[in-house]
mmCIF entry with sequence, helices, sheets and N, C-alpha, C, O atoms, coordinates in Angstrom:
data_MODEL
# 
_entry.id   MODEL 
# 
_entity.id                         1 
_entity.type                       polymer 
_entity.pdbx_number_of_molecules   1 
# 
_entity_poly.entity_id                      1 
_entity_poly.type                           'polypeptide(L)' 
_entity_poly.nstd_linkage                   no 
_entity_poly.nstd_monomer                   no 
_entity_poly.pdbx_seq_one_letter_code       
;(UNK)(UNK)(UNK)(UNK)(UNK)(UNK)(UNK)(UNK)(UNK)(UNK)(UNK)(UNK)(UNK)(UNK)(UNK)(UNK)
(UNK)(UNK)(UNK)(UNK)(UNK)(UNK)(UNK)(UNK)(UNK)(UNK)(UNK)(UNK)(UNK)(UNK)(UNK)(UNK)
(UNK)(UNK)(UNK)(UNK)(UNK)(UNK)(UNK)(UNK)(UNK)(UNK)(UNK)(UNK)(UNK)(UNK)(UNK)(UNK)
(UNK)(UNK)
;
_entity_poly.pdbx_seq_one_letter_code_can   XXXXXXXXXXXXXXXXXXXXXXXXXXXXXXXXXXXXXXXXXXXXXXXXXX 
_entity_poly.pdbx_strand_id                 A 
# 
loop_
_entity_poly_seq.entity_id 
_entity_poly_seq.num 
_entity_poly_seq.mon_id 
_entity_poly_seq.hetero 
1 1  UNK n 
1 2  UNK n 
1 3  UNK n 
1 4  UNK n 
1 5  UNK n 
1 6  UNK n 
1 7  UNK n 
1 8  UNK n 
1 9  UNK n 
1 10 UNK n 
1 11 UNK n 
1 12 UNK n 
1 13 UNK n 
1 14 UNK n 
1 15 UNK n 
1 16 UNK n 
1 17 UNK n 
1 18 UNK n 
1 19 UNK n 
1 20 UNK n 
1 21 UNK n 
1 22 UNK n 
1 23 UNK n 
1 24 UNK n 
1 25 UNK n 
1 26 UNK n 
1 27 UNK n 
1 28 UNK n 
1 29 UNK n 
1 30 UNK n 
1 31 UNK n 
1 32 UNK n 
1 33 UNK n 
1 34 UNK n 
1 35 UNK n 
1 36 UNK n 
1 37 UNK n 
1 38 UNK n 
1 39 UNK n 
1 40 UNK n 
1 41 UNK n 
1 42 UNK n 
1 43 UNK n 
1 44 UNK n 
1 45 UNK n 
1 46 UNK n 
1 47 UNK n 
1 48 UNK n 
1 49 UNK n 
1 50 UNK n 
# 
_struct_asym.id          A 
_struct_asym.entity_id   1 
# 
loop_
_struct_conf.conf_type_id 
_struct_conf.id 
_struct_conf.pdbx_PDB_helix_id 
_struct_conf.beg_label_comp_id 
_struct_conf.beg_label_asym_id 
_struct_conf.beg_label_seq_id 
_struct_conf.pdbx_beg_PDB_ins_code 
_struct_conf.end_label_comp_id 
_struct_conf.end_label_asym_id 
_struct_conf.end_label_seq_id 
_struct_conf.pdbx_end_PDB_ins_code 
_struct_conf.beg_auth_comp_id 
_struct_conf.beg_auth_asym_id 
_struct_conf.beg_auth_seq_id 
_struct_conf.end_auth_comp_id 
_struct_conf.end_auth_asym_id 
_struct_conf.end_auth_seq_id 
_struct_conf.pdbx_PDB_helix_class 
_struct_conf.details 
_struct_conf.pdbx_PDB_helix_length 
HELX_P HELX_P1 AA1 UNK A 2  ? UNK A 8  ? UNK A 2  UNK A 8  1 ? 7  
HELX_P HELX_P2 AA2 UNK A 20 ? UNK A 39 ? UNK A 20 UNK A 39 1 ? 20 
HELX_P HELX_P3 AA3 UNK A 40 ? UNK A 42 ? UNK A 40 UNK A 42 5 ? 3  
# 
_struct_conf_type.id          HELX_P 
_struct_conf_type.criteria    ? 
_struct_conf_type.reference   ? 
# 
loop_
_atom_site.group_PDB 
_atom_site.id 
_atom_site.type_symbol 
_atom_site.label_atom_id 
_atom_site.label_alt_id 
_atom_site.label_comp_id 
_atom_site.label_asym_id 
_atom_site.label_entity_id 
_atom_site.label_seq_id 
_atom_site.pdbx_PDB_ins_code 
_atom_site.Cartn_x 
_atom_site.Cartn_y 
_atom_site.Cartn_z 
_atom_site.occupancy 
_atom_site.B_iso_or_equiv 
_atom_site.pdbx_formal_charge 
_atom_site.auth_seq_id 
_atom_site.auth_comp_id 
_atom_site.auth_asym_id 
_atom_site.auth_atom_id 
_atom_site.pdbx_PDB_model_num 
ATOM 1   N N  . UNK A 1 1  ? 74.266 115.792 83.967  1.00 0.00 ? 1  UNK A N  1 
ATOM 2   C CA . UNK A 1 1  ? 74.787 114.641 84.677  1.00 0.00 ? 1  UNK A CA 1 
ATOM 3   C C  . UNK A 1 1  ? 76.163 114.211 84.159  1.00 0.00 ? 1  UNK A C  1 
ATOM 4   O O  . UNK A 1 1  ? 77.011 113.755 84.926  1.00 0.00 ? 1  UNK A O  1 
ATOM 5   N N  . UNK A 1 2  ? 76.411 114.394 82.594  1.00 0.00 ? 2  UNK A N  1 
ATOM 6   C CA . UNK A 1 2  ? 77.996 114.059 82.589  1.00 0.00 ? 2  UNK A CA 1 
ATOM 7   C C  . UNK A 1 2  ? 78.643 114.754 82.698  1.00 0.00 ? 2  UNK A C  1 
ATOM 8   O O  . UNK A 1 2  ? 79.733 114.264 82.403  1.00 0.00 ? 2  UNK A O  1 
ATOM 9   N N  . UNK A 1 3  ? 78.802 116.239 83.105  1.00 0.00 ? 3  UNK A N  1 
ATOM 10  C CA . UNK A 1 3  ? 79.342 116.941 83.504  1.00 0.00 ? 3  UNK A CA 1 
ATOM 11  C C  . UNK A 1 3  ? 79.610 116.810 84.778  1.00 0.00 ? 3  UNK A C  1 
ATOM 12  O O  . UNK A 1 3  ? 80.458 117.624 85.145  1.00 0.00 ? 3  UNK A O  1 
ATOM 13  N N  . UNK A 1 4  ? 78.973 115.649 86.146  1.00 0.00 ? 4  UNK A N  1 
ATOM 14  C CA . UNK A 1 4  ? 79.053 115.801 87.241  1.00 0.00 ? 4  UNK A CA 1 
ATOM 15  C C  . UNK A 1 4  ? 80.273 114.535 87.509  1.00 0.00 ? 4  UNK A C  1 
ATOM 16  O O  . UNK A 1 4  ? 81.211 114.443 88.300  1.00 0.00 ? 4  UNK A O  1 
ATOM 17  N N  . UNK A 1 5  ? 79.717 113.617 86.396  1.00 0.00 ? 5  UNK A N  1 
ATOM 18  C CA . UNK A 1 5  ? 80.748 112.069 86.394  1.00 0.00 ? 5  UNK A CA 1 
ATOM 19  C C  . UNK A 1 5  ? 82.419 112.806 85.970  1.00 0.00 ? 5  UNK A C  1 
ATOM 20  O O  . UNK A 1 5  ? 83.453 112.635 86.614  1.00 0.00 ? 5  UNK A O  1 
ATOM 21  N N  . UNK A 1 6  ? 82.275 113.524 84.878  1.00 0.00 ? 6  UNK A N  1 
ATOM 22  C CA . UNK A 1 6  ? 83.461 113.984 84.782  1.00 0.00 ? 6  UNK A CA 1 
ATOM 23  C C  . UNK A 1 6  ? 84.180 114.780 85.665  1.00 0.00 ? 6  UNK A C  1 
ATOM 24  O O  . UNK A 1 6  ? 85.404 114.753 85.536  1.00 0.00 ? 6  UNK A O  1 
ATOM 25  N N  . UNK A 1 7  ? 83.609 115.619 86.700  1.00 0.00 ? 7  UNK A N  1 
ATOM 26  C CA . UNK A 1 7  ? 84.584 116.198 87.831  1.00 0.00 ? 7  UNK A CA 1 
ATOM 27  C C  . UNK A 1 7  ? 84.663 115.797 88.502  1.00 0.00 ? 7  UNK A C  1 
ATOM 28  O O  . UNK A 1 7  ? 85.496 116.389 89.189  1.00 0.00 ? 7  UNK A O  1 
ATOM 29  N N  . UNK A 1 8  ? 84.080 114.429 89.286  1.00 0.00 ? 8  UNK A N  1 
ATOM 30  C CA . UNK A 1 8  ? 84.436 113.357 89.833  1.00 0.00 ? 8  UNK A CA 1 
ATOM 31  C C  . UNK A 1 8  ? 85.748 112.529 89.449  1.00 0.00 ? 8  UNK A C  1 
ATOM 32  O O  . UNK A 1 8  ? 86.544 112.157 90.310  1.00 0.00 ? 8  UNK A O  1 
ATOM 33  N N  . UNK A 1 9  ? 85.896 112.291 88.190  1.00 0.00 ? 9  UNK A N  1 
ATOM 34  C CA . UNK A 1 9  ? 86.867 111.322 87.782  1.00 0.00 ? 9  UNK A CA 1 
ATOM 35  C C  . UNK A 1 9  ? 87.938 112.315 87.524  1.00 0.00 ? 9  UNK A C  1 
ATOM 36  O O  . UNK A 1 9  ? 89.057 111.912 87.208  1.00 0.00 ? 9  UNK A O  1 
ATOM 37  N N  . UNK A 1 10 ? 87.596 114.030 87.673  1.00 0.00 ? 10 UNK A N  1 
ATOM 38  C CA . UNK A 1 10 ? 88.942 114.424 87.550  1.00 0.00 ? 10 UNK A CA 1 
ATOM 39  C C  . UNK A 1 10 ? 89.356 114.774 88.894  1.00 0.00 ? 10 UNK A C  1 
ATOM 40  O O  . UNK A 1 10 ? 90.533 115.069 89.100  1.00 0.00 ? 10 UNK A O  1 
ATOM 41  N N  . UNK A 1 11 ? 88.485 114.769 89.846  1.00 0.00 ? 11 UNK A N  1 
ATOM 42  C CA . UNK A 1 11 ? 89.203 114.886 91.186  1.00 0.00 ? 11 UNK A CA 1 
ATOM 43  C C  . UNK A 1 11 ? 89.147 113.654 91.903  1.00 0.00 ? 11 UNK A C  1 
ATOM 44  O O  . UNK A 1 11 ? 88.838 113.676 93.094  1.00 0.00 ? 11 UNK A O  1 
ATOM 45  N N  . UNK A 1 12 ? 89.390 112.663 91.365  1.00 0.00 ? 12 UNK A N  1 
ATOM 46  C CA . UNK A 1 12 ? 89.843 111.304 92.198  1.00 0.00 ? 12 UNK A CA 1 
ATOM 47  C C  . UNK A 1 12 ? 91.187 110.467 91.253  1.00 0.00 ? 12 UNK A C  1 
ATOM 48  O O  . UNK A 1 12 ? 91.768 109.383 91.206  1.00 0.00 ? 12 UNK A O  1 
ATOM 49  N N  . UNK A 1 13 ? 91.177 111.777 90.610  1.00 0.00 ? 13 UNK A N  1 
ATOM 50  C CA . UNK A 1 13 ? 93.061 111.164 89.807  1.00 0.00 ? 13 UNK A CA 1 
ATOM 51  C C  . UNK A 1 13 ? 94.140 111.201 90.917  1.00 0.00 ? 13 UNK A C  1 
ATOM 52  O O  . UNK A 1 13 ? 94.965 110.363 91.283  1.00 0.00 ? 13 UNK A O  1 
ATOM 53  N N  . UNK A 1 14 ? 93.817 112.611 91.377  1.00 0.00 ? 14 UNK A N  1 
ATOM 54  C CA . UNK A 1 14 ? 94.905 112.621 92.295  1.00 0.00 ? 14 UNK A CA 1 
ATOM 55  C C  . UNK A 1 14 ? 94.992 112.502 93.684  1.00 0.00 ? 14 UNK A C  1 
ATOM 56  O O  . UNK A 1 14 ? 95.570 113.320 94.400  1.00 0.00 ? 14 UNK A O  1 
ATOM 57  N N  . UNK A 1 15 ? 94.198 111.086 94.229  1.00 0.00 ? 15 UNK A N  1 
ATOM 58  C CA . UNK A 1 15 ? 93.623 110.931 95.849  1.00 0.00 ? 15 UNK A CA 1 
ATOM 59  C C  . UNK A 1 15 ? 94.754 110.481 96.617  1.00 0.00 ? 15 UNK A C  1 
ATOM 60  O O  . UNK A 1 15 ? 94.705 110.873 97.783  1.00 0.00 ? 15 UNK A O  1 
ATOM 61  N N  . UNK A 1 16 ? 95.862 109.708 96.300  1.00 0.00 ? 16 UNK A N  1 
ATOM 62  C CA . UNK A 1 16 ? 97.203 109.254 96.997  1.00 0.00 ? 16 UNK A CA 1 
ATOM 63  C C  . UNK A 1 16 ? 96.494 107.744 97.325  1.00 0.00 ? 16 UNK A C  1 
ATOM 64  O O  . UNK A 1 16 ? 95.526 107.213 96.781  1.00 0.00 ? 16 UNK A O  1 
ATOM 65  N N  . UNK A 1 17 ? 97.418 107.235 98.502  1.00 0.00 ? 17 UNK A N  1 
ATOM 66  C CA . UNK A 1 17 ? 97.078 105.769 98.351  1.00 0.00 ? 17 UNK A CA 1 
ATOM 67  C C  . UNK A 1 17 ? 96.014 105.454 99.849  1.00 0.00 ? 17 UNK A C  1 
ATOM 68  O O  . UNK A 1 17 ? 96.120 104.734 100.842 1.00 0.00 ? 17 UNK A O  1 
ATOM 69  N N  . UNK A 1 18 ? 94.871 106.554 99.269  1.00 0.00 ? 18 UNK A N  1 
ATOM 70  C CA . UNK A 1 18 ? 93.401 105.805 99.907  1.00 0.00 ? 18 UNK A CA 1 
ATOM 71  C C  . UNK A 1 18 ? 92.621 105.057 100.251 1.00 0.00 ? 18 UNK A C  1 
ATOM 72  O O  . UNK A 1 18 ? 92.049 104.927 101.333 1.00 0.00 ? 18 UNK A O  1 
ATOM 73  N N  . UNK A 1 19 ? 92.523 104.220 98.817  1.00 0.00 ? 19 UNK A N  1 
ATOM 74  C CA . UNK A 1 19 ? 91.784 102.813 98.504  1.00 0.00 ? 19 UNK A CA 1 
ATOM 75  C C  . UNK A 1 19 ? 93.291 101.536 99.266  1.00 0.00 ? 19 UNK A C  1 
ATOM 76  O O  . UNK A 1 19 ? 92.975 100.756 100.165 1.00 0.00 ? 19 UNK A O  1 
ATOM 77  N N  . UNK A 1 20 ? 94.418 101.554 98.853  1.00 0.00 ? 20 UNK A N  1 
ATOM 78  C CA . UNK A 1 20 ? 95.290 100.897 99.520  1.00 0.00 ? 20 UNK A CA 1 
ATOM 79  C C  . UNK A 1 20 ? 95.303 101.117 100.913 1.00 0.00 ? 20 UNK A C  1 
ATOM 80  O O  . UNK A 1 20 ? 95.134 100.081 101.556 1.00 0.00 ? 20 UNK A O  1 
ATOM 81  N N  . UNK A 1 21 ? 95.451 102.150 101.582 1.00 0.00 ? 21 UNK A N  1 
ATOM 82  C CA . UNK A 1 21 ? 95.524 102.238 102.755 1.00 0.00 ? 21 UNK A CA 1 
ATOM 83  C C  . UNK A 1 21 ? 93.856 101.508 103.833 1.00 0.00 ? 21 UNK A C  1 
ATOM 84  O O  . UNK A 1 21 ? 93.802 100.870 104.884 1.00 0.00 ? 21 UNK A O  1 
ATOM 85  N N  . UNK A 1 22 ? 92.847 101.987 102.961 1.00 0.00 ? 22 UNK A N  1 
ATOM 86  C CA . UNK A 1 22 ? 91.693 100.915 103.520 1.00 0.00 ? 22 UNK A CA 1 
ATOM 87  C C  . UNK A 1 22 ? 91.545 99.873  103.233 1.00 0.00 ? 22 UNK A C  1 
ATOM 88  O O  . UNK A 1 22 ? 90.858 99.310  104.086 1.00 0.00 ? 22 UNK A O  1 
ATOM 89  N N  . UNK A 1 23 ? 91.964 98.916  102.045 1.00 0.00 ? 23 UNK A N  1 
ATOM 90  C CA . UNK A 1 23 ? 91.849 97.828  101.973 1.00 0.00 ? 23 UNK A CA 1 
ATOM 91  C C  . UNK A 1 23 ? 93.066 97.161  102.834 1.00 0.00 ? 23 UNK A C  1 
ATOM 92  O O  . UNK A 1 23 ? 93.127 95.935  102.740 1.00 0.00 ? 23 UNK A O  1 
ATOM 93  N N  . UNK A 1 24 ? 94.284 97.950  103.862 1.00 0.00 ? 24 UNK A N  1 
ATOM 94  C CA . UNK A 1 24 ? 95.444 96.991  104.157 1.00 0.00 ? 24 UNK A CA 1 
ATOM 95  C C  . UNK A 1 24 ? 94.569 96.758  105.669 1.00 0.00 ? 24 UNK A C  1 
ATOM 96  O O  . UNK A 1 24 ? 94.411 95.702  106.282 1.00 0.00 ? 24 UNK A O  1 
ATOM 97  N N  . UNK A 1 25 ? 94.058 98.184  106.025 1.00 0.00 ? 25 UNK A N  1 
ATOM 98  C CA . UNK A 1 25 ? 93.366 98.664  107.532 1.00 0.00 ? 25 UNK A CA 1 
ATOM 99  C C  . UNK A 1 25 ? 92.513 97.578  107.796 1.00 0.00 ? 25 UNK A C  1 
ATOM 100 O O  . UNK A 1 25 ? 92.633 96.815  108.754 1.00 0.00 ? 25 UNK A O  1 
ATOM 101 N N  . UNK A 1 26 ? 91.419 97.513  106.694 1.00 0.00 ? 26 UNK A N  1 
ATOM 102 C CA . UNK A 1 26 ? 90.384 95.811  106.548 1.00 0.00 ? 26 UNK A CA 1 
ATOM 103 C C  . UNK A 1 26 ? 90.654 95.140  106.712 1.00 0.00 ? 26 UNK A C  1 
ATOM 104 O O  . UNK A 1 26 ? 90.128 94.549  107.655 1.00 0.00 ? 26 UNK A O  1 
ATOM 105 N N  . UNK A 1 27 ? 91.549 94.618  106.119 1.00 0.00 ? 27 UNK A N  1 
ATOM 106 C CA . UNK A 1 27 ? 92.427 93.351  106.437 1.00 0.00 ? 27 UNK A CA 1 
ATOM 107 C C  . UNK A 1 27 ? 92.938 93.163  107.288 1.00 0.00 ? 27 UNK A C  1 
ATOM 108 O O  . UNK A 1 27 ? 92.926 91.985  107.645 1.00 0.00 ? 27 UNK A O  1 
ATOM 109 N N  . UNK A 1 28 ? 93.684 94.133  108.133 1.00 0.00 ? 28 UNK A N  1 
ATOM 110 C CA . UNK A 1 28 ? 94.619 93.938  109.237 1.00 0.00 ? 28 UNK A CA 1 
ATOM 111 C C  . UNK A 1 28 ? 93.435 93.901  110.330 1.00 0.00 ? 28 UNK A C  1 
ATOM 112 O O  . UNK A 1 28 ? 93.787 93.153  111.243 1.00 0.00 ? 28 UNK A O  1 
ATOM 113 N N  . UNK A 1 29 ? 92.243 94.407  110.544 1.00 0.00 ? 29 UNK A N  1 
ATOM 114 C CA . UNK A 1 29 ? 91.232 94.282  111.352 1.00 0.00 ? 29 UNK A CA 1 
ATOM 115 C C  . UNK A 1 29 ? 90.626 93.033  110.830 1.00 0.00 ? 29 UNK A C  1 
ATOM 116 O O  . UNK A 1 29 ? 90.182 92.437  111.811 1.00 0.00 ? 29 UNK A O  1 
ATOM 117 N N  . UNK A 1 30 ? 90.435 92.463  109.925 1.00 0.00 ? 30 UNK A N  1 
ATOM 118 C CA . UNK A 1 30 ? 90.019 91.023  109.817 1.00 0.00 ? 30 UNK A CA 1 
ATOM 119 C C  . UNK A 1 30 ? 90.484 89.888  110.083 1.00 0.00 ? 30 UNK A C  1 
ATOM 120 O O  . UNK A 1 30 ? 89.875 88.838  110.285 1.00 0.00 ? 30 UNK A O  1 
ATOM 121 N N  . UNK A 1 31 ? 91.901 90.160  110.086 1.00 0.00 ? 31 UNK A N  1 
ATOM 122 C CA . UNK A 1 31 ? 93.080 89.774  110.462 1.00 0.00 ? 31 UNK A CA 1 
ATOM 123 C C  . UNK A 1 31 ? 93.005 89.321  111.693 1.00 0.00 ? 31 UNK A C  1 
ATOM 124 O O  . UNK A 1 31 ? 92.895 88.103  111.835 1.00 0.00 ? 31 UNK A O  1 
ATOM 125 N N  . UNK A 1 32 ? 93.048 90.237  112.939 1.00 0.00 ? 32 UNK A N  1 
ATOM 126 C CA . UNK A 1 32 ? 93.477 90.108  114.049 1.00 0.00 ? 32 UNK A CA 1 
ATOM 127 C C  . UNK A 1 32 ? 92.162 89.448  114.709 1.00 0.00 ? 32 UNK A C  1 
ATOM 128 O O  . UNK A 1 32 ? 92.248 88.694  115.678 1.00 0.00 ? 32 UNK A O  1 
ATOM 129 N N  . UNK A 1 33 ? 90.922 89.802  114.095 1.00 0.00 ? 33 UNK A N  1 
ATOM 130 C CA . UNK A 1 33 ? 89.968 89.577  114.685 1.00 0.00 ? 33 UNK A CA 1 
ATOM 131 C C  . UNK A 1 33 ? 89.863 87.628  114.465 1.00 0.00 ? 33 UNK A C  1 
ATOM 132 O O  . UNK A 1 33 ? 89.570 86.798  115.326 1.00 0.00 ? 33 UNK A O  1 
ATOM 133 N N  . UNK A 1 34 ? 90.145 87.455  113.324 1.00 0.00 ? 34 UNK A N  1 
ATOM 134 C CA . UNK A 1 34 ? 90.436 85.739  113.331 1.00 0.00 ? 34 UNK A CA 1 
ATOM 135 C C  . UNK A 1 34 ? 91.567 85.541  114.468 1.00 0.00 ? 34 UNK A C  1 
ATOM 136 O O  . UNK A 1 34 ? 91.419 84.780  115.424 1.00 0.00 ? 34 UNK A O  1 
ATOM 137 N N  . UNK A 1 35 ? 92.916 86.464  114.195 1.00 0.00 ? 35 UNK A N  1 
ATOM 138 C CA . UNK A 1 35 ? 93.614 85.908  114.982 1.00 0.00 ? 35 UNK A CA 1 
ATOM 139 C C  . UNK A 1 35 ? 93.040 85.533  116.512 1.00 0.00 ? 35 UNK A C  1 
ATOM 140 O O  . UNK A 1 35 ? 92.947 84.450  117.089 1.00 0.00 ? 35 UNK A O  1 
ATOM 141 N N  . UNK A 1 36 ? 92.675 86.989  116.943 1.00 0.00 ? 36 UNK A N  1 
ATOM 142 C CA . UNK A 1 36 ? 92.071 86.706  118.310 1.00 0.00 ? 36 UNK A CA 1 
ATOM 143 C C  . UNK A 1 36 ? 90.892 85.268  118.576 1.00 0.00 ? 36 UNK A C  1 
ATOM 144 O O  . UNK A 1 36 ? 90.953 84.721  119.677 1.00 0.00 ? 36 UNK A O  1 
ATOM 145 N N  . UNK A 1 37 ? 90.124 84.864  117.791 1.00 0.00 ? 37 UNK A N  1 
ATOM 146 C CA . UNK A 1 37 ? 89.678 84.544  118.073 1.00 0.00 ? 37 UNK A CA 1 
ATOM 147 C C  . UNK A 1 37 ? 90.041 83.072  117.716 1.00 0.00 ? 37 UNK A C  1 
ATOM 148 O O  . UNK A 1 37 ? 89.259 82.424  118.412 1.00 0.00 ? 37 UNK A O  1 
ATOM 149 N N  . UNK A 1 38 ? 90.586 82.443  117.210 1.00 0.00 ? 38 UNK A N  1 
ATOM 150 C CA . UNK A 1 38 ? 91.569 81.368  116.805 1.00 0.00 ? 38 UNK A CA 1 
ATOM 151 C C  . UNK A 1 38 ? 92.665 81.399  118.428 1.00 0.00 ? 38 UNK A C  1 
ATOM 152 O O  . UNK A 1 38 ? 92.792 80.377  119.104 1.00 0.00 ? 38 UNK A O  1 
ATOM 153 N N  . UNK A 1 39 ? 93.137 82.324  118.692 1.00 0.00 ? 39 UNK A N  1 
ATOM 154 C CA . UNK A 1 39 ? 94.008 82.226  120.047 1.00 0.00 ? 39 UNK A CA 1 
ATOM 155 C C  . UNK A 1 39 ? 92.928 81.808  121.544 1.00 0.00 ? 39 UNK A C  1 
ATOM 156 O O  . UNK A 1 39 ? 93.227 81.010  122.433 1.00 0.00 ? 39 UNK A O  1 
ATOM 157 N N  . UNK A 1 40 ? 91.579 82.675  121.433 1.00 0.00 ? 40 UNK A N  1 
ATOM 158 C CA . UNK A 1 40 ? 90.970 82.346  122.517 1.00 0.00 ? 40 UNK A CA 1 
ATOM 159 C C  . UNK A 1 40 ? 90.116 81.133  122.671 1.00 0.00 ? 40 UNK A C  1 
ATOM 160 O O  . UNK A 1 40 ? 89.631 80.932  123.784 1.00 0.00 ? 40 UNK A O  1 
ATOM 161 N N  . UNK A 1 41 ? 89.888 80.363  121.776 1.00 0.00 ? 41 UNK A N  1 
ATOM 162 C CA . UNK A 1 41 ? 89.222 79.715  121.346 1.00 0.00 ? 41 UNK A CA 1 
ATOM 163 C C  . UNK A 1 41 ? 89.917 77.867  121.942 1.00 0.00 ? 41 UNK A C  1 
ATOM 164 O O  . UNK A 1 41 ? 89.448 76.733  121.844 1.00 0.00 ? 41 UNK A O  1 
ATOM 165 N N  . UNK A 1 42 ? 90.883 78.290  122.386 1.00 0.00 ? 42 UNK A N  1 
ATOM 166 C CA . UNK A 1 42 ? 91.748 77.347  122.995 1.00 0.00 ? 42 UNK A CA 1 
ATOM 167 C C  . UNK A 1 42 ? 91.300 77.048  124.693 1.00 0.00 ? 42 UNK A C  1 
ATOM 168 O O  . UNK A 1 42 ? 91.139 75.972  125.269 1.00 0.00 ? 42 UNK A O  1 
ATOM 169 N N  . UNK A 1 43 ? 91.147 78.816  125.334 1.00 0.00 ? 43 UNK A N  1 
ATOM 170 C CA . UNK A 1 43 ? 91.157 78.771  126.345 1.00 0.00 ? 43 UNK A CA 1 
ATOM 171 C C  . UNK A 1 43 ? 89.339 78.831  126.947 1.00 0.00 ? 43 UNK A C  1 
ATOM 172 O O  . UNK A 1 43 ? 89.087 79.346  128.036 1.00 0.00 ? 43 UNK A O  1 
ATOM 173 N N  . UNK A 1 44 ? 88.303 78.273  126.119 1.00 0.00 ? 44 UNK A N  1 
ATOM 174 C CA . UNK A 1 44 ? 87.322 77.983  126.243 1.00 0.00 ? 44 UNK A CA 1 
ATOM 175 C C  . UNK A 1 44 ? 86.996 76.754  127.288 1.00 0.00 ? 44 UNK A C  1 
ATOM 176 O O  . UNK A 1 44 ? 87.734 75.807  127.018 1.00 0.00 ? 44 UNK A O  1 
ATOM 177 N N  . UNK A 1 45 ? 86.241 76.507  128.247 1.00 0.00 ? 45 UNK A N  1 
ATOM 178 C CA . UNK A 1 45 ? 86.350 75.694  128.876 1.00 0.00 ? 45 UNK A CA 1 
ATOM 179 C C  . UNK A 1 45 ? 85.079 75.002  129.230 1.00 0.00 ? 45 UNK A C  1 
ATOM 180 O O  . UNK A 1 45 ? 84.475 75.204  130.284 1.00 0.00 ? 45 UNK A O  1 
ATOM 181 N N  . UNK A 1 46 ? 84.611 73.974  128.069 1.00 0.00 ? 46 UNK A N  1 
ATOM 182 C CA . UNK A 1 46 ? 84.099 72.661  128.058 1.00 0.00 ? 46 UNK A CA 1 
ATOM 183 C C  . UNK A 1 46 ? 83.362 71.882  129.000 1.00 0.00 ? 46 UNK A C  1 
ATOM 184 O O  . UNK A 1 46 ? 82.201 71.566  128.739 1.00 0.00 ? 46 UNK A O  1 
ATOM 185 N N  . UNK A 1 47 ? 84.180 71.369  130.591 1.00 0.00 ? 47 UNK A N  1 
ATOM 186 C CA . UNK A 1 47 ? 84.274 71.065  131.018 1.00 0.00 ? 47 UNK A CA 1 
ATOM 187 C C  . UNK A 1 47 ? 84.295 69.240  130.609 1.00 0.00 ? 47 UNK A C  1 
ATOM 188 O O  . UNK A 1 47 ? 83.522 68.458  131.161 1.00 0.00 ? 47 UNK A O  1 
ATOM 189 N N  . UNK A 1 48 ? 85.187 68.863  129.698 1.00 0.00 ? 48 UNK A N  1 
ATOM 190 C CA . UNK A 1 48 ? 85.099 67.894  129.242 1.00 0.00 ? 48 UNK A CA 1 
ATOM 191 C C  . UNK A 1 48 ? 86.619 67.339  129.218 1.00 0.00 ? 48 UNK A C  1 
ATOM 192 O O  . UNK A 1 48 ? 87.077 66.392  128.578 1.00 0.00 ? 48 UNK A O  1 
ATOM 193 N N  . UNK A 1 49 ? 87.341 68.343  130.235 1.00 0.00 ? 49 UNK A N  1 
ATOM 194 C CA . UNK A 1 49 ? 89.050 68.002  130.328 1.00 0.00 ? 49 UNK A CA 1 
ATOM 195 C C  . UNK A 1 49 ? 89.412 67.021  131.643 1.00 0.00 ? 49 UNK A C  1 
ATOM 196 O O  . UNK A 1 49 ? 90.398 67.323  132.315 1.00 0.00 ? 49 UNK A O  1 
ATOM 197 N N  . UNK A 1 50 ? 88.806 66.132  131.919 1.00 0.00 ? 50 UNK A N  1 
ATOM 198 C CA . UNK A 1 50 ? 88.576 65.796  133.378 1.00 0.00 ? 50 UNK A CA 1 
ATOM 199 C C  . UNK A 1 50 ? 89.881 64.636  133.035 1.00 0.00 ? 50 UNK A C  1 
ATOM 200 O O  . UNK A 1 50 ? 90.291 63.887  133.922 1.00 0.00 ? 50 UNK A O  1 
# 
């Protein structure tokens, strides 16, 4: 078994920017999804605008 942890940690030295690129993707989808729904959330209709 530590022979398996160790070729793991030697082939995730050199992954490029993976973990950055999914944590910006998350965000930018968490993001928009408030945004959207913060924008539509206006055009809800009540019927209490009389």
């Amino acid at each position: 078994m530590p022979h398996t942890v160790a070729l793991l940690a030697a082939a995730s030295d050199d992954q490029g920017p993976g973990n950055t690129i999914r944590i910006v993707l998350l965000a930018s989808l968490i993001g928009s999804a408030l945004l959207a729904w913060f924008l539509l959330r206006g055009y809800r209709n009540d019927d209490n605008n009389d």
